[in-house]
SERO-759718 format. One line per field, with one value per atom (N, C-alpha, C): atom name; y, z, x. Coordinates in Angstrom, 3 decimals. Each point is the difference from the previous one (the first is absolute). Example, Ala and Ser with C-alpha at 12.3 -4.5 7.8 and 13.67 -1.06 7.14 Angstrom:
2
at [N,CA,C,N,CA,C]
v [-5.690,1.190,1.200,1.050,1.190,1.090]
w [7.800,0.000,0.000,-0.720,0.060,0.730]
u [13.190,-0.890,0.900,-0.350,0.820,-0.770]
! end
This chain:
220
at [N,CA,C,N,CA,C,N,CA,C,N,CA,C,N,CA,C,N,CA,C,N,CA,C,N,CA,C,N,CA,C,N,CA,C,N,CA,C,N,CA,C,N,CA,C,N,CA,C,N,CA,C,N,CA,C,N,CA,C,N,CA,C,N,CA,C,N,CA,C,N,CA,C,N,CA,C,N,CA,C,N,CA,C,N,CA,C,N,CA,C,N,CA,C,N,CA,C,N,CA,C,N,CA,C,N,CA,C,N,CA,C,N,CA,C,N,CA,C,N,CA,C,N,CA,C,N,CA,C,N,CA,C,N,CA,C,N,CA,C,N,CA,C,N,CA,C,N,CA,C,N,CA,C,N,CA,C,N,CA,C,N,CA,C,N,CA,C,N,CA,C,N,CA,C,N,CA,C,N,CA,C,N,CA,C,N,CA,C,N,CA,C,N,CA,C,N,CA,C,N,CA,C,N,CA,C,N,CA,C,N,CA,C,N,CA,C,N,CA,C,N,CA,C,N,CA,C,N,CA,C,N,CA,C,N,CA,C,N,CA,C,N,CA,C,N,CA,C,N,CA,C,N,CA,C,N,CA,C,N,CA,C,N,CA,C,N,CA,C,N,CA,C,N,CA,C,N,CA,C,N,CA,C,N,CA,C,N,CA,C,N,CA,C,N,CA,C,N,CA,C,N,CA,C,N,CA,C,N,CA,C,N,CA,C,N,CA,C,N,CA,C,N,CA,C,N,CA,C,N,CA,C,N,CA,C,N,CA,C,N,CA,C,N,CA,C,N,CA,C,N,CA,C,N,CA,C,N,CA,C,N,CA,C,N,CA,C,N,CA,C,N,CA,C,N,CA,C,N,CA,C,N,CA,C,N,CA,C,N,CA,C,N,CA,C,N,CA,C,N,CA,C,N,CA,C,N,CA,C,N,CA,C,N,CA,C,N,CA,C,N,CA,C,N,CA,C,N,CA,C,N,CA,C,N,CA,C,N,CA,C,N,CA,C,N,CA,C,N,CA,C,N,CA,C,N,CA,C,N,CA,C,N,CA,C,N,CA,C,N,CA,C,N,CA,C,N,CA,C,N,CA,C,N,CA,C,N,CA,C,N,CA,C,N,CA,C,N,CA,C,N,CA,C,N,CA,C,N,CA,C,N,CA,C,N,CA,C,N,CA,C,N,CA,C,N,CA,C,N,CA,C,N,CA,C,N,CA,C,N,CA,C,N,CA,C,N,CA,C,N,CA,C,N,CA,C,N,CA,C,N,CA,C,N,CA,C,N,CA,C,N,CA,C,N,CA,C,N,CA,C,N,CA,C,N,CA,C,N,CA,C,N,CA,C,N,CA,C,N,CA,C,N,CA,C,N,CA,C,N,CA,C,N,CA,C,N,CA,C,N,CA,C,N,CA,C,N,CA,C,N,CA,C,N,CA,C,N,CA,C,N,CA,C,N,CA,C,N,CA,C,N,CA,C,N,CA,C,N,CA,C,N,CA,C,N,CA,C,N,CA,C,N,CA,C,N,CA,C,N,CA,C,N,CA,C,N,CA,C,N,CA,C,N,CA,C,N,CA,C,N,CA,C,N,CA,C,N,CA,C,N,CA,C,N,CA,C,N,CA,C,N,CA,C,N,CA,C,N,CA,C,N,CA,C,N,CA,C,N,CA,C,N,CA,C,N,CA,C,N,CA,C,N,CA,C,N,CA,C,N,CA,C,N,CA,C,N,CA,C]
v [-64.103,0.086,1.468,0.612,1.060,0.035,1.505,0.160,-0.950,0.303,-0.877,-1.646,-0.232,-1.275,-0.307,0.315,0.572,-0.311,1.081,-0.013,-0.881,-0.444,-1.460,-1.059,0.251,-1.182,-0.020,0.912,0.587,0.759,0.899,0.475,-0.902,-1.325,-0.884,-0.395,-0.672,-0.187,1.343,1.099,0.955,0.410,-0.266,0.375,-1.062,-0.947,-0.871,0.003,1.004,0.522,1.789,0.248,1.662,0.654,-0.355,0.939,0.201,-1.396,0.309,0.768,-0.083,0.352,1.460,0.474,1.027,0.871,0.477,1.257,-0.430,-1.238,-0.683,-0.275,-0.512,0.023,1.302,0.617,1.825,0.492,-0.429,0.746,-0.772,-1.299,-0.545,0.001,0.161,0.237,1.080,0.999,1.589,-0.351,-0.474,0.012,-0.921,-1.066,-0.651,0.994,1.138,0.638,1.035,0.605,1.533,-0.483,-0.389,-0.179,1.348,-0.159,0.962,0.510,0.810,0.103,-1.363,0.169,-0.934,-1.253,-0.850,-1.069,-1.292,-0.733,-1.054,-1.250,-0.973,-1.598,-0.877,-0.677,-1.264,-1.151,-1.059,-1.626,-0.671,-0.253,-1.083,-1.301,-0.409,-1.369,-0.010,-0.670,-0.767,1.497,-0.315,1.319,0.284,1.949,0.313,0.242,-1.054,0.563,1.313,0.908,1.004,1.721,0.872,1.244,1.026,0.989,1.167,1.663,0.666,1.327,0.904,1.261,0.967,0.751,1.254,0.897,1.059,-0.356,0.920,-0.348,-1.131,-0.908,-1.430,-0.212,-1.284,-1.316,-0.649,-1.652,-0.797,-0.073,-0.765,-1.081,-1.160,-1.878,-0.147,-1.054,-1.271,-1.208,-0.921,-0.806,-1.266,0.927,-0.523,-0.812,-0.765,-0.813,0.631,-0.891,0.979,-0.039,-0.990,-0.216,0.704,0.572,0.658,1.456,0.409,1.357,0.315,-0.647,-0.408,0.180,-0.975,-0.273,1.485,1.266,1.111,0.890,-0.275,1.302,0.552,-0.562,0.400,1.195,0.371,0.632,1.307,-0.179,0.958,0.999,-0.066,0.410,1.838,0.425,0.852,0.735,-0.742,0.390,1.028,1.076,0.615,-0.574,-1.285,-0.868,-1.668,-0.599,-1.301,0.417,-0.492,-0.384,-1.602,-0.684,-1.531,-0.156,-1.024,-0.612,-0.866,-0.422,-0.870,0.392,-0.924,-0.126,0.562,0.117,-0.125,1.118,1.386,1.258,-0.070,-0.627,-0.143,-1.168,-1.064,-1.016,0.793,0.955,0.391,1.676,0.094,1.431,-0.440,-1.393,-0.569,-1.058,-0.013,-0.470,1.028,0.968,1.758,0.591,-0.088,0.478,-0.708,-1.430,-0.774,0.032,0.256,0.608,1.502,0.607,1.414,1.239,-0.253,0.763,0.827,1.215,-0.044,0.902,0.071,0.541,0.312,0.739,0.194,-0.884,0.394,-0.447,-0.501,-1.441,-0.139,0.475,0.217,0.765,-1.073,-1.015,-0.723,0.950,-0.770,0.302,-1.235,-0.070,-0.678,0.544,-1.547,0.042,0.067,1.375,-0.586,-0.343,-1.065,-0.085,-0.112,0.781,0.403,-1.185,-0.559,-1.283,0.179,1.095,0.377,1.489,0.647,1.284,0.550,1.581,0.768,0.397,0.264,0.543,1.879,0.662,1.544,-0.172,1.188,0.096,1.514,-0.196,1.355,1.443,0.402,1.074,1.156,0.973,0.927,0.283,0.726,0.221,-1.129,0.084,-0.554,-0.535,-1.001,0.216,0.608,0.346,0.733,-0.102,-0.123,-0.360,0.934,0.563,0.467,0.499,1.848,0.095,0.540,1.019,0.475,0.902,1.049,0.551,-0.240,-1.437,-0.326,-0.613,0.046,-0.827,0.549,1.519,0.236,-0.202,-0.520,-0.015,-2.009,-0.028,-1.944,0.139,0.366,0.371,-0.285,1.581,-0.054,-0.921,-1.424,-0.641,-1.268,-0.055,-1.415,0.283,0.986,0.468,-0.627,0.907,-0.347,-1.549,-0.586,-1.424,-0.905,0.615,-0.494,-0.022,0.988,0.397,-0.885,-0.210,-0.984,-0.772,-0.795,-1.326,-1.034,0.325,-0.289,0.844,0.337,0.843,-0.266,-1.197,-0.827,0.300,0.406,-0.294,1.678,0.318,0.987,1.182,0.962,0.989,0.216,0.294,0.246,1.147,0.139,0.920,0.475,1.593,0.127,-0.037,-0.479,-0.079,-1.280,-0.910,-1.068,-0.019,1.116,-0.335,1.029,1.205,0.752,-1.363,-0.538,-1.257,-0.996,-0.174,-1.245,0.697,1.860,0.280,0.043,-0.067,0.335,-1.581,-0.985,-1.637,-0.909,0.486,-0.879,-0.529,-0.552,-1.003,0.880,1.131,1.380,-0.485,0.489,0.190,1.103,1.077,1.024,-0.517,-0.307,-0.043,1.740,0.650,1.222,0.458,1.351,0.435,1.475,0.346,1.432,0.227,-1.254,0.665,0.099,-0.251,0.291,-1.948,-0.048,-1.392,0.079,-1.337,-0.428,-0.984,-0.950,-1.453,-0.532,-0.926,-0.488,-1.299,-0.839,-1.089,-0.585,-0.993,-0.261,-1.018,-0.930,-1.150,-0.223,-0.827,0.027,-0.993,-0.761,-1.162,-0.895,-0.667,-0.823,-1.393,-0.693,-1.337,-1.051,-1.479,-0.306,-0.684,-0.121,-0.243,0.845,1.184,0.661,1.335,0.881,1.455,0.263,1.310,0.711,0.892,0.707,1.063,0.810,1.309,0.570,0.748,1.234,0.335,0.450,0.028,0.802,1.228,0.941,1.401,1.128,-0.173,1.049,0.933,1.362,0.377,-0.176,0.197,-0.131,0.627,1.112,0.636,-0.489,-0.776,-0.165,-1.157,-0.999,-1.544,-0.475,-1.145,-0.339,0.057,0.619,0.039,-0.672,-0.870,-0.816,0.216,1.103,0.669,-1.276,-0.659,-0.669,-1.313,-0.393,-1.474,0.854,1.169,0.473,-0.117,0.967,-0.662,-0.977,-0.829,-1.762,-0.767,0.737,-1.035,0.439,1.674,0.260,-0.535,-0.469,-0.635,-1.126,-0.481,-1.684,-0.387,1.597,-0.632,0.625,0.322,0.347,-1.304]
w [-11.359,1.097,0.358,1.336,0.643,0.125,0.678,-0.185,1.276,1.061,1.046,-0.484,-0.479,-0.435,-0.693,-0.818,-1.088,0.990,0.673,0.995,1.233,0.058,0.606,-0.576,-1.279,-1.030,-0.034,-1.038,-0.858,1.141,1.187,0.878,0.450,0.712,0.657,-1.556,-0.459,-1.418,-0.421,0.083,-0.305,0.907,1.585,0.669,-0.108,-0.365,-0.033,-0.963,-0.754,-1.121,0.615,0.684,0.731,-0.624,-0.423,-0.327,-1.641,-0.866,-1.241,-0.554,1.169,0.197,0.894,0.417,1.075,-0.074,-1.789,-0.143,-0.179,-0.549,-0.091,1.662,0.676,1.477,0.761,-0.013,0.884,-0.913,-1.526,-0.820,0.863,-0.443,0.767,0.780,1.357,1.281,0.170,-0.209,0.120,-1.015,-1.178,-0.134,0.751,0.501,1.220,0.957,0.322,1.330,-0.625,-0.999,-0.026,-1.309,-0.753,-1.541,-0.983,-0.367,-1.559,-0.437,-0.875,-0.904,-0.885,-0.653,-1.083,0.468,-0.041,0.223,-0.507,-1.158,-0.549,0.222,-0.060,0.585,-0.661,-0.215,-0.857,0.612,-0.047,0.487,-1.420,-0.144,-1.919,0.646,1.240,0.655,0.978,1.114,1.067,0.977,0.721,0.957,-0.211,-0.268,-0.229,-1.666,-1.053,-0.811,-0.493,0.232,-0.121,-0.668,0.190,-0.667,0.624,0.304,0.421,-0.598,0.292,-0.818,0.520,0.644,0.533,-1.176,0.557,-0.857,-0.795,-1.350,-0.919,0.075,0.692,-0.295,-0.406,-0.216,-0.731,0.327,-0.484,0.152,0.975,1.114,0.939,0.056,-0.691,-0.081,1.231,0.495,1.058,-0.667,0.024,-0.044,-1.181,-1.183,-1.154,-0.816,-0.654,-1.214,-1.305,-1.046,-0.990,-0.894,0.330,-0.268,0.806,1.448,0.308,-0.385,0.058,-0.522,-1.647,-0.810,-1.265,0.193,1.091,0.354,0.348,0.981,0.332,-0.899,-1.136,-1.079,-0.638,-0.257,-0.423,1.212,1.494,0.739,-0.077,0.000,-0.472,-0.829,-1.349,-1.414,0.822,1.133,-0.004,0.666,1.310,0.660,0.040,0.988,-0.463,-0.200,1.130,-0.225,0.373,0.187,0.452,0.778,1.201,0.781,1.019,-0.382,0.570,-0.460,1.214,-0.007,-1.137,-0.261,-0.801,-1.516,-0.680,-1.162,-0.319,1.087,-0.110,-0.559,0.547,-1.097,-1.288,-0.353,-1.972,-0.464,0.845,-0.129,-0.326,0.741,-0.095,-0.580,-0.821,-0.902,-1.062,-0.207,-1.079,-0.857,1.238,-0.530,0.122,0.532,-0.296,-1.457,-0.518,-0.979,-1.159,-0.256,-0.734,-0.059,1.096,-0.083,-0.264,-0.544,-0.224,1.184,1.076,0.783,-0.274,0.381,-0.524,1.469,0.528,0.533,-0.551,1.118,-0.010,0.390,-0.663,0.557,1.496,0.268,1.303,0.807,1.392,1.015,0.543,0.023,1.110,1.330,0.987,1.329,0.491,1.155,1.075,1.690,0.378,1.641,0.665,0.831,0.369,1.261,0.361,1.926,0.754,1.057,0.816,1.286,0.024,1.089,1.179,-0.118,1.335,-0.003,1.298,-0.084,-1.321,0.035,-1.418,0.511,-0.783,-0.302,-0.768,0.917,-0.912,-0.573,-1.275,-0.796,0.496,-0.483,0.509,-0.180,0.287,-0.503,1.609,-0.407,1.068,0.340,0.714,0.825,0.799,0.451,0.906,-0.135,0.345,-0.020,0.665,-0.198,0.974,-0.483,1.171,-0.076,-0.691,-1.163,-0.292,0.864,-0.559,0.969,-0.529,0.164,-0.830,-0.770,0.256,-0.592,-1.209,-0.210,-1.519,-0.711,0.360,-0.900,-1.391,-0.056,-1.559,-0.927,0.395,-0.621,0.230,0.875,-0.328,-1.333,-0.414,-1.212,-0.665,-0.112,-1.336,-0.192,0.790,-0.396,-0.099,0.316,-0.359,-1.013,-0.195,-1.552,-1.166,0.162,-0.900,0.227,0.947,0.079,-1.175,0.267,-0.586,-1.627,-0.502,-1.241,-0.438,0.494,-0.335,0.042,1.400,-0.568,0.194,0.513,-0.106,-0.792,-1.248,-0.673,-0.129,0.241,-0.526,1.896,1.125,0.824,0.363,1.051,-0.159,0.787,-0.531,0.904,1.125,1.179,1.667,0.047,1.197,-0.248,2.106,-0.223,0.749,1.371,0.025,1.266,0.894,-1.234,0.617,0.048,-0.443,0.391,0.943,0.639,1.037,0.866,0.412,0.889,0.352,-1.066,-0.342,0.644,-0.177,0.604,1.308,0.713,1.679,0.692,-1.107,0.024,0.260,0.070,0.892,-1.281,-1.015,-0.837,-1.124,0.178,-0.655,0.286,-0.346,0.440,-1.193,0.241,-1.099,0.611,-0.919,-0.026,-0.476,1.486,-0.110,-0.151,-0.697,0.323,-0.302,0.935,1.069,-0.051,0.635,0.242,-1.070,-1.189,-0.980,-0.452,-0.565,-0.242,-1.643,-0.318,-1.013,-0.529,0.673,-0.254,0.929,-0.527,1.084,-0.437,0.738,0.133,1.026,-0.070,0.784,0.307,1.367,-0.111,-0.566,-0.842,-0.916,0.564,0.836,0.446,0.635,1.406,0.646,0.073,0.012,0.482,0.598,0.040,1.492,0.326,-1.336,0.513,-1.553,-0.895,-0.471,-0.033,-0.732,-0.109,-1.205,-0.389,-1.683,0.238,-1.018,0.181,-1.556,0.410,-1.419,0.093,-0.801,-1.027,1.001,-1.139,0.274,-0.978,0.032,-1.102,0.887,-1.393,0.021,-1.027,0.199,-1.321,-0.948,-1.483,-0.539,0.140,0.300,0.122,1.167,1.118,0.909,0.396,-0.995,-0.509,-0.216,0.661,-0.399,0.988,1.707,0.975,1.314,-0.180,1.009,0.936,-0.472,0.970,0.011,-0.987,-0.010,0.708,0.134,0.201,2.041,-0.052,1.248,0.628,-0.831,0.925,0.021,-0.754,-0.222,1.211,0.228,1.317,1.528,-0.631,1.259,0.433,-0.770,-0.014,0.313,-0.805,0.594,1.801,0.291,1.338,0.792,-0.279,0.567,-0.028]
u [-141.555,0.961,0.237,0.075,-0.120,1.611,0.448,1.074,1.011,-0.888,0.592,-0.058,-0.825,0.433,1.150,0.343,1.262,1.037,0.220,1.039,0.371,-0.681,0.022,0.333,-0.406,0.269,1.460,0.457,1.324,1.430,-0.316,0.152,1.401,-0.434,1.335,0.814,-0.459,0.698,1.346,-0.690,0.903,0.891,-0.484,0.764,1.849,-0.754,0.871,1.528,-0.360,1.397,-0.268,0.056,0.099,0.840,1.229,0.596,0.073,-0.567,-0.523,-1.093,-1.300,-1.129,-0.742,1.247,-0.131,-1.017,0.249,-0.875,-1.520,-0.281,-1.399,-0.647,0.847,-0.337,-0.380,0.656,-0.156,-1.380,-0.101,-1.139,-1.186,-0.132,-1.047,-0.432,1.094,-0.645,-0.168,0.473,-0.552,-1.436,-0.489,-1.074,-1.070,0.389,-0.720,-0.621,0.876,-0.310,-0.861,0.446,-1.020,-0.114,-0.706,-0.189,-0.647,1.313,-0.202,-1.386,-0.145,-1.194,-0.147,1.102,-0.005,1.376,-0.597,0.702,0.220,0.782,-0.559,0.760,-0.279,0.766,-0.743,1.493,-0.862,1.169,-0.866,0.542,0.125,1.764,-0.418,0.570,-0.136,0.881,0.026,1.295,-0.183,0.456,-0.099,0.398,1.507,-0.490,1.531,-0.090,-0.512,-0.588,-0.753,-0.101,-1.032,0.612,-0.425,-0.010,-0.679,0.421,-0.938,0.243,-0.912,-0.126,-0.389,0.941,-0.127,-0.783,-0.946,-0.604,0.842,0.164,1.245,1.702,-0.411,1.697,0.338,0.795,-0.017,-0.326,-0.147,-0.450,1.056,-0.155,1.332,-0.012,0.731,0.164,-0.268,-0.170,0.947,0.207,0.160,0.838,-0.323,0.223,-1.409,1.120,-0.683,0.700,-0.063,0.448,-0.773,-1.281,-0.428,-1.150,-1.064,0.077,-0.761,0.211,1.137,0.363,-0.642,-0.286,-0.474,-1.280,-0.782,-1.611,-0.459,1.083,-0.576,0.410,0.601,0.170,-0.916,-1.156,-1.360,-0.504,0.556,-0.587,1.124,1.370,0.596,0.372,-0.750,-0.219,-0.062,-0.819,0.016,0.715,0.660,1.256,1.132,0.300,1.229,1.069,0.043,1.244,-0.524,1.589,-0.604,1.826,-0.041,1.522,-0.520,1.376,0.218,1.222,0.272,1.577,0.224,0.929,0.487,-0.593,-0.265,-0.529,-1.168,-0.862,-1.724,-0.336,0.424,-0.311,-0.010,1.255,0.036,-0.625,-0.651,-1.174,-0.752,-0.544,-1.387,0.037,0.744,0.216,-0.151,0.874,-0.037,-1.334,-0.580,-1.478,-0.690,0.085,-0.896,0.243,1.100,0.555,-1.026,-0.342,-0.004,-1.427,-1.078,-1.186,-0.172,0.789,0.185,0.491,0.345,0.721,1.104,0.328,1.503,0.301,1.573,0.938,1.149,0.423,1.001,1.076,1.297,1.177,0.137,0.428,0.022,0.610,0.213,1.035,0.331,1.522,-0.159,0.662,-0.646,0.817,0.415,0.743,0.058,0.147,-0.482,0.225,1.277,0.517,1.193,-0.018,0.480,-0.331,1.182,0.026,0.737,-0.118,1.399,-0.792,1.316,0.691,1.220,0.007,0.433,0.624,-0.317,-0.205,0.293,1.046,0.921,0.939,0.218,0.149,0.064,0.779,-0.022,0.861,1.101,1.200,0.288,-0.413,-0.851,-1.035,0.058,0.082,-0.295,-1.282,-0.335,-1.132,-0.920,-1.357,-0.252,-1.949,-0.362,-1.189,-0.814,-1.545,-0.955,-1.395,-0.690,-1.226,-1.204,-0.966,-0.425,-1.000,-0.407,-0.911,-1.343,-0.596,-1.650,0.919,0.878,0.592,0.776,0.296,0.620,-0.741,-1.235,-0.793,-0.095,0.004,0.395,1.110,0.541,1.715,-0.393,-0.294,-0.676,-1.156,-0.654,-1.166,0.765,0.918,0.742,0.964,0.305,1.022,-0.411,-1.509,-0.874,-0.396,-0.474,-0.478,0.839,1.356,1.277,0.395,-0.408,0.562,-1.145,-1.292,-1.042,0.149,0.249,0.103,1.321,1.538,0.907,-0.262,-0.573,-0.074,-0.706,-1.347,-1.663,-0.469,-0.363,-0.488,-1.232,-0.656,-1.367,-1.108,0.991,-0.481,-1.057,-0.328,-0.844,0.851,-0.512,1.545,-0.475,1.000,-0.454,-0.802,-0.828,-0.936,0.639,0.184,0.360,-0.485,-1.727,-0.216,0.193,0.352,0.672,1.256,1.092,1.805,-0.380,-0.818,0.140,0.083,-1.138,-0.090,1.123,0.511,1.356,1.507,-0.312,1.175,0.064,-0.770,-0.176,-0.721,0.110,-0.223,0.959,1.303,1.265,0.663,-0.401,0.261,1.827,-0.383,1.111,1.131,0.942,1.218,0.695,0.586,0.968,1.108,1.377,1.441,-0.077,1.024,0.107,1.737,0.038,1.472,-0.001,0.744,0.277,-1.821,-0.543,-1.316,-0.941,-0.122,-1.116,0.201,-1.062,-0.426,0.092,0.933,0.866,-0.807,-1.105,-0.435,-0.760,-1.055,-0.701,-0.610,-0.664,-0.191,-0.997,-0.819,-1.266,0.471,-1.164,-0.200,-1.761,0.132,-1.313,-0.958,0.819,-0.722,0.095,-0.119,0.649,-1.203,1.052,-0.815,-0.073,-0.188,0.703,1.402,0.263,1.517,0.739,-0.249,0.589,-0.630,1.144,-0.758,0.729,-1.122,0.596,0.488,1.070,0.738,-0.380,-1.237,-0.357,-0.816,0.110,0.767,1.512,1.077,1.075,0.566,-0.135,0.165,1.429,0.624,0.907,-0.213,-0.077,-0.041,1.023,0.047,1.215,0.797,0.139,1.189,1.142,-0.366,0.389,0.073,0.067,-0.006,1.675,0.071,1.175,1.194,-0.299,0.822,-0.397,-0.438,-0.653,-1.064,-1.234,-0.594,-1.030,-0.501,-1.054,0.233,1.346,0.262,0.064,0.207,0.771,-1.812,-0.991,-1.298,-0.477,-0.628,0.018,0.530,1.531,0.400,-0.747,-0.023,-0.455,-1.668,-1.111,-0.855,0.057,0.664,0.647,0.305,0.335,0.351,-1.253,-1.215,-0.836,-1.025]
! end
């Protein structure tokens, strides 16, 4: 099975939980359109079932049981990671482990979804649109975002955040003019969108700058 096949297959299935599935959807179809070097997919079931593998990132579920998450642990043994909703990651860590795999400590996250108005927080200053000119001060704060809290993922390479800053997707929460925080849209789709990364540095954590850009994305 070819990749377009795949996506035809698995593709509506996923679209169909969008907002569980978001980041597996935007991966896939951006690899539909321009495909990776390295690209891997596997089908363990009915559509929607399946798995895919960006080059140097982790193993991404859809919508597996645990018996299939089990069936693909033999392919993960070498993996930086494995990320899926619900249960299915520690399905299939836990049958990696048991064929000799080992990780690390898990990270959970979650989805938060925004389904009215954002709401600012009371925070001063204002948002603004990034330009070629901050793209270094964007480096250094994907970098630092990278290292907290994707550590497994690959660090930004600046000829792709030059691009990303003068790419619309930016936004800095600013005050008296210098930029405090920032925040992307990572991904839109057809009836949701992602809001990510969001980085404050630490020092300047803790007064609503991040929730203050977030909204301001939200309303873009």
């Amino acid at each position: 099975m070819d990749l377009q096949d795949f996506a035809r297959i698995h593709l509506p299935a996923l679209d169909a939980d969008e907002i569980r599935f978001n980041v597996q959807i935007a991966v896939l179809n951006a690899a539909v359109k321009d495909p990776p070097p390295r690209f891997s997919f596997w089908t363990l079931g009915a559509p929607g079932h399946c798995a895919i593998q960006s080059q140097e990132r982790a193993i991404m579920l859809g919508n597996l049981d645990k018996a299939e998450c089990c069936a693909l642990a033999q392919d993960a043994l070498d993996a930086p990671g494995v990320v899926g909703a619900d249960d299915t990651a520690h399905w299939l860590a836990e049958r990696a482990r048991a064929l000799g795999a080992t990780f690390e400590p898990p990270i959970p996250q979650r989805i938060h979804m925004i389904d009215a108005p954002p709401r600012y927080p009371n925070a001063p200053g204002a948002a603004r649109a990034l330009t070629a000119d901050d793209a270094p001060l964007l480096f250094q704060w994907l970098a630092a975002f990278q290292r907290e809290a994707v550590p497994h993922d690959p660090p930004p390479q600046m000829e792709n955040v030059a691009k990303a800053a003068i790419g619309g997707r930016y936004l800095f929460w600013t005050v008296d003019g210098q930029p405090v925080s920032v925040a992307a849209i990572s991904r839109r789709l057809r009836h949701t969108g992602g809001v990510a990364p969001v980085y404050t540095p630490p020092e300047r954590r803790g007064r609503g700058y991040a929730g203050s850009v977030t909204a301001a994305i939200v309303e873009q």
